[in-house]
C-alpha positions as CSV (number, residue, x, y, z in Angstrom):
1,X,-2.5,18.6,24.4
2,X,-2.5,20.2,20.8
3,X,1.5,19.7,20.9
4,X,1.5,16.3,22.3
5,X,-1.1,15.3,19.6
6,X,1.1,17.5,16.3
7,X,4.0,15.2,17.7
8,X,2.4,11.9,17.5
9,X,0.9,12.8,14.3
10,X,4.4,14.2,13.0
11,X,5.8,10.7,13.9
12,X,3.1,8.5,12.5
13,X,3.7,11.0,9.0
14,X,7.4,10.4,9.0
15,X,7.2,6.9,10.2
16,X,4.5,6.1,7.3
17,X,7.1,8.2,4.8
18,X,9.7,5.9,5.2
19,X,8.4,2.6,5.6
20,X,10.8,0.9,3.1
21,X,13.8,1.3,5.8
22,X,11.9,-1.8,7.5
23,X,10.8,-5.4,7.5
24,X,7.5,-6.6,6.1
25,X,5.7,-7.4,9.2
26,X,6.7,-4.0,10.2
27,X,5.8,-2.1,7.3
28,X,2.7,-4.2,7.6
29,X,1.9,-2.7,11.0
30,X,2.7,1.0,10.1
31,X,0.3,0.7,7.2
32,X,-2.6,-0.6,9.3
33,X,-1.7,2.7,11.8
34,X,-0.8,4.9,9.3
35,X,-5.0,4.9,8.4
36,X,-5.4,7.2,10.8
37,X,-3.5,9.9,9.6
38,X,-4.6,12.8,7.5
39,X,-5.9,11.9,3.6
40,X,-3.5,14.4,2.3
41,X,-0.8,12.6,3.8
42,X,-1.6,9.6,3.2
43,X,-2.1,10.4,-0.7
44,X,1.3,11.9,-1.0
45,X,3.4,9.6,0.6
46,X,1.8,6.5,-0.4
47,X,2.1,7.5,-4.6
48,X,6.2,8.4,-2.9
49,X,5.8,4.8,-1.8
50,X,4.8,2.9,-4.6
51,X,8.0,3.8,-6.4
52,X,10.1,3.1,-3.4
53,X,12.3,-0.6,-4.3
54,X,12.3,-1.0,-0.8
55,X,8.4,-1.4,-0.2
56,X,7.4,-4.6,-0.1
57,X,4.7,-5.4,-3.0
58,X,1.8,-6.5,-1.0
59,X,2.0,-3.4,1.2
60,X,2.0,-1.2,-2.5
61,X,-1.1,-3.2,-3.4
62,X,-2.8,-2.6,-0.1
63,X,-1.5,0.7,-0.6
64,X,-3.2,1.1,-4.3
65,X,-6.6,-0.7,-2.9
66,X,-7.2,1.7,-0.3
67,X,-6.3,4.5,-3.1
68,X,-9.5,2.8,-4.7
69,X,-11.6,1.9,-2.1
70,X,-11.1,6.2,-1.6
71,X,-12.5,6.1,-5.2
72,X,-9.6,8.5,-5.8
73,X,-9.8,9.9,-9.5
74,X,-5.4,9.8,-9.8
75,X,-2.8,8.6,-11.8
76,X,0.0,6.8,-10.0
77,X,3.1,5.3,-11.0
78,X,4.1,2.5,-9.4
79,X,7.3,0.1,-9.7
80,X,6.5,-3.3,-9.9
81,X,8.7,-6.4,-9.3
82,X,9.9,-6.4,-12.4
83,X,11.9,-3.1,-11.7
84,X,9.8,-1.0,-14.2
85,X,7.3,1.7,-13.3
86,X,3.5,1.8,-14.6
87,X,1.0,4.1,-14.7
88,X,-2.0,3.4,-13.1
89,X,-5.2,4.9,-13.3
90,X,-6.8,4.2,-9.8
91,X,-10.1,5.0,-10.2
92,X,-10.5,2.4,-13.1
93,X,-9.1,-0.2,-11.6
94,X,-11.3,-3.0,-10.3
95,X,-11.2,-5.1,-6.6
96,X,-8.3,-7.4,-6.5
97,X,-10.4,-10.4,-5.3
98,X,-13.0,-10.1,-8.5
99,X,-9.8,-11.1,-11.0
100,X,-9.9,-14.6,-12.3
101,X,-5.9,-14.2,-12.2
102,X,-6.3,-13.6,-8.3
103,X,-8.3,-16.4,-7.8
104,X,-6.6,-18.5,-9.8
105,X,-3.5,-17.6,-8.0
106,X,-5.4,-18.1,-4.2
107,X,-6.3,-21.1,-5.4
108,X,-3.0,-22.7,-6.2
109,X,-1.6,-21.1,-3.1
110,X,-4.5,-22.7,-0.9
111,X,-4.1,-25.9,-2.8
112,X,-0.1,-25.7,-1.9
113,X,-0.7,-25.0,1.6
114,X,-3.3,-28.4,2.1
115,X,-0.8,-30.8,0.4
116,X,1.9,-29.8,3.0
């Protein structure tokens, strides 16, 4: 059982490690099972992650969010859309859903999405 259980947990590390070789709905997937995985892990592949092109930028800022809900005292660097990297302090950074530029941004999307 102990194997069996190193395995899956080997291949939900790995899997979680290289989750910019696939599509968003299943990168999206991999980081709703990749919660169950160890903290370590987690921490150190997902600050790999948040520099990886190939990740798609709402998964990095679920990514960062749950580095904050952790209340995680760390610096990351992340690259953004714009191709350059940023340095982020986690633990000072507030929810994403108490920004006005959030909201304003929801707001227009939602407002988009009811004239259609």
């Amino acid at each position: 059982m102990k194997n069996i259980f190193k395995k899956s947990l080997n291949s939900k590390v790995k899997e979680f490690a290289h989750l910019g070789n696939y599509e968003f709905s299943k990168q999206k997937s991999i980081l709703e099972s990749s919660m169950k995985i160890p903290l370590k892990y987690f921490v150190e592949y997902g600050e790999y992650l948040l520099l990886d092109s190939f990740v798609h930028p709402l998964i990095k800022s679920s990514i960062v969010d749950t580095f904050r809900e952790l209340k995680l005292k760390i610096n990351i660097n992340e690259r953004f859309i714009d191709k350059k990297v940023r340095e982020l302090n986690v633990y000072g950074l507030s929810k994403l859903e108490s920004m006005l530029s959030y909201r304003n941004i929801i707001s227009i999307v939602n407002e988009s999405c009811l004239k259609k």
